[in-house]
C-alpha positions, 0 to 999 in steps of 0.5 A: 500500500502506498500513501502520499501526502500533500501539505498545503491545500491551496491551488497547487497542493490541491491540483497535485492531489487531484493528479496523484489520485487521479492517474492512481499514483498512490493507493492513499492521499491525505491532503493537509491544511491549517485552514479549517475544512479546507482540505476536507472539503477538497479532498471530498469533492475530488472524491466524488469524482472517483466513479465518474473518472474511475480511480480507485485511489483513496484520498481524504483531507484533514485540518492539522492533523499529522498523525493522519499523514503517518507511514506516508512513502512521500511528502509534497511540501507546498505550505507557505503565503505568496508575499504581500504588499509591503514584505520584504524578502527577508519578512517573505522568508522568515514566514515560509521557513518557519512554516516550512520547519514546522511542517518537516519536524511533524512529518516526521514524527509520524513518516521518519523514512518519507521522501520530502519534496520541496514545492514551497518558495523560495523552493531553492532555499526551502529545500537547503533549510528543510534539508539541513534542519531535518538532518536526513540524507540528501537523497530524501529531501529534494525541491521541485522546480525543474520539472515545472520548467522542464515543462514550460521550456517544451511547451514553448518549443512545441508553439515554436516548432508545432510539435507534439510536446510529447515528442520533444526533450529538453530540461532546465537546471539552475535556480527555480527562478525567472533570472536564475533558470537555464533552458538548456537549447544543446540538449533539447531534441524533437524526436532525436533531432537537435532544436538548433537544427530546426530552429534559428537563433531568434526563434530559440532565445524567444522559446529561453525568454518565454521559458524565464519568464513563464511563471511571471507571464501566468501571474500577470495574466491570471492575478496570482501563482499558475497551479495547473502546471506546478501541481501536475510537475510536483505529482510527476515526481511523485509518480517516479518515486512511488513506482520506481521509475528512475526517470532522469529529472532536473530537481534540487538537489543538494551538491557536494562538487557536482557541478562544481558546486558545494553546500548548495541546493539547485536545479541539475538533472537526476535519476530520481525512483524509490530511493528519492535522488539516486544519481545526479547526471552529468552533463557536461556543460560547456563554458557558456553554460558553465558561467550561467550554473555559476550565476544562478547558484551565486544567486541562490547562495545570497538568498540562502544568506538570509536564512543566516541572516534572520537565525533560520539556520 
């Protein structure tokens, strides 16, 4: 019997619920929440569409109830507030690392050998201060965010090239963030031929532009964060660990010279299945693509330094 759970039951958490149950990711999912009924009564709704879209997951909600998480194989994290008029980066941080903190310390009371994953924003930094504060092995606690613009990234070269996005490849690695992602457009492929063959220079830093600022084009459109996309990505990752599917996707993970980089938690490419990161890939980056990873993680590490500053760590 496999269980996942979701904490945070706000339009992203409850999207991946939704998409775990679903495609029948798991044989349980709980959904967590502060907010009363919250979660209850989205965990009931999705229920009810079980005989209508014919899953046979079981998923239920509960209002800070840790103990129902309990013998959970994976934890989706995605607590947190959206910042606010007013609050600074610092006051955005201080809020969702505490919350963050919270929430890994009683996981674990209940699910000690749970696979974290990281939704929360900064989700970089997230992922540094859940790792390091829970002490577990870096294989069991990983952010999501390079799945999310993985997927982005060939959304816009399925509009570029009018492609199946089914039949394309390309991963992003870097910093989950609009000047810190790097689409990588060597690697990215439409059914085994290069995307540099088929399209110009033009045409590809429009698909880069469009991949950095995906996030930022949904807010301005929609009035607040994209779910949809960042739900399905976060369920994604889960379906891999569950059963164990060991398909290569760019995660944070934690670095100890990988990437010439240390003490650091970003985006680089990885194996992920039952053991949570079970490989981290190598790919072999050129100098241009060396001197952007080394940018992006600079600017993950200065907001690290706010965990220091503000005593998080």
């Amino acid at each position: 019997m496999s269980k996942v759970t979701v904490v945070g039951a706000g339009n992203v958490g409850a999207t991946c619920a939704n998409v775990l149950a679903f495609n029948e990711v798991a044989d349980e999912v709980i959904m967590l929440d502060v907010k009363e009924g919250v979660s209850e009564g989205k965990a009931l709704d999705m229920f009810q569409t079980a005989g209508l879209l014919g899953f046979d997951s079981k998923i239920a909600g509960y209002t800070n109830d840790y103990a129902k998480t309990a013998n959970s194989d994976v934890v989706v994290i995605t607590s947190g507030v959206p910042r606010k008029p007013g609050m600074t980066r610092e006051e955005l941080i201080g809020v969702n690392a505490g919350i963050v903190k919270s929430v890994a310390e009683n996981i674990l009371k209940y699910s000690p050998k749970a696979i974290l994953l990281i939704v929360s924003n900064p989700m970089d930094t997230m992922t540094y201060l859940a790792l390091k504060t829970t002490g577990l092995p870096k294989n069991q606690v990983f952010g999501m965010g390079g799945a999310l613009d993985s997927s982005r990234f060939k959304c816009y070269l399925s509009k570029a090239l009018d492609a199946n996005t089914s039949e394309l490849e390309g991963l992003v690695i870097g910093g989950h963030g609009d000047t810190t992602m790097i689409p990588l457009t060597r690697f990215a492929t439409y059914k085994g031929r290069p995307v540099t063959d088929l399209l110009g220079k033009e045409e590809l830093d429009k698909v880069v532009s469009d991949t950095m600022v995906g996030g930022a084009t949904l807010t301005s459109l929609l009035g607040t964060s994209a779910w949809y996309a960042p739900g399905a990505a976060a369920a994604y990752v889960v379906e891999s660990i569950i059963h164990d599917q060991k398909k290569i996707i760019p995660s944070c993970v934690y670095l100890d010279g990988e990437y010439g980089q240390k003490d650091i938690c970003i985006g680089v490419p990885a194996v992920i299945g039952k053991n949570g990161i079970e490989e981290i890939i190598d790919y072999k980056l050129n100098e241009e693509e060396k001197a952007l990873f080394v940018k992006s993680a600079d600017a993950v590490r200065k907001t690290n330094d706010i965990l220091k500053e503000i005593k998080a760590l």
